[in-house]
N, C-alpha and C positions, 0 to 999 in steps of 0.2 A: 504494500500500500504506500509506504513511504518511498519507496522510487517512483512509484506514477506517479505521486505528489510530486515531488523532486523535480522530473522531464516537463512535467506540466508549467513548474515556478522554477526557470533554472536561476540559480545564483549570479546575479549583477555581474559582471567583468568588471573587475580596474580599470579605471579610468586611464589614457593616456599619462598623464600629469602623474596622476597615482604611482603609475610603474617606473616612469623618470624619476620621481621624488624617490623612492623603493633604491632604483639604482644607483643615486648618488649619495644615495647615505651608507649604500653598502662601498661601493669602492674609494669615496673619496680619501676615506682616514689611509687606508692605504697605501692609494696611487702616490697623495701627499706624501707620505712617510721613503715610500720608494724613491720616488723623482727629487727626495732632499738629499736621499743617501747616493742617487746616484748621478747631481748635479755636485754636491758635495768630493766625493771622488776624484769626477773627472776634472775638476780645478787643481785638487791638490797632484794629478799625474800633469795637468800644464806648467806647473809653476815651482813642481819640487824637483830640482835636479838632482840632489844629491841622493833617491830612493833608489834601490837596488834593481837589478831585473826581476830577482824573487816578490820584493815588494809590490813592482808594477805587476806583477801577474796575480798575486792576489787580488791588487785590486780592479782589477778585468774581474777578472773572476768574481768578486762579490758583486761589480756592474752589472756582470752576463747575467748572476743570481737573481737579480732583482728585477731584470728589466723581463725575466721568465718569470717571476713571480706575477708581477704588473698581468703580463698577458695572460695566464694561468686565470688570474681573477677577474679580466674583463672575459676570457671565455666561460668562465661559469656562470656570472651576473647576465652574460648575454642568454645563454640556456635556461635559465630561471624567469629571464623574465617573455619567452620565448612559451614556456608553459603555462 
């Protein structure tokens, strides 16, 4: 009974607005956090010469980290709000 009720009254959709506002409250703390550490970064590989090679490849390597985190989470945010 409660599914033919259900099909008959289906549940409102989210609004436009709704699923933007949804999505930037999910990615933004994030994206921010990300693109400080990895504007952060790559300042200090321009302008520190004295960092070793080992140095520098860390921090690639925590750049590459992050900028696959970033996308990592705009592809799930996109999936979610996709359902």
């Amino acid at each position: 009974m409660r599914t033919a009720l259900m099909s008959r009254y289906p549940e409102p959709q989210p609004s436009l607005q709704t699923l933007n506002a949804r999505f930037l409250a999910r990615v933004s703390p994030e994206f921010r956090e990300s693109i400080d550490r990895i504007l952060e970064l790559v300042k200090v590989l321009e302008t520190d010469t004295e960092r070793t090679p080992e140095q520098r490849s860390r921090d690639y390597q925590t750049i590459r980290a992050a900028a696959q985190q970033m996308s990592a989470l705009l592809h799930q945010a996109l999936e979610e709000l996709e359902n």
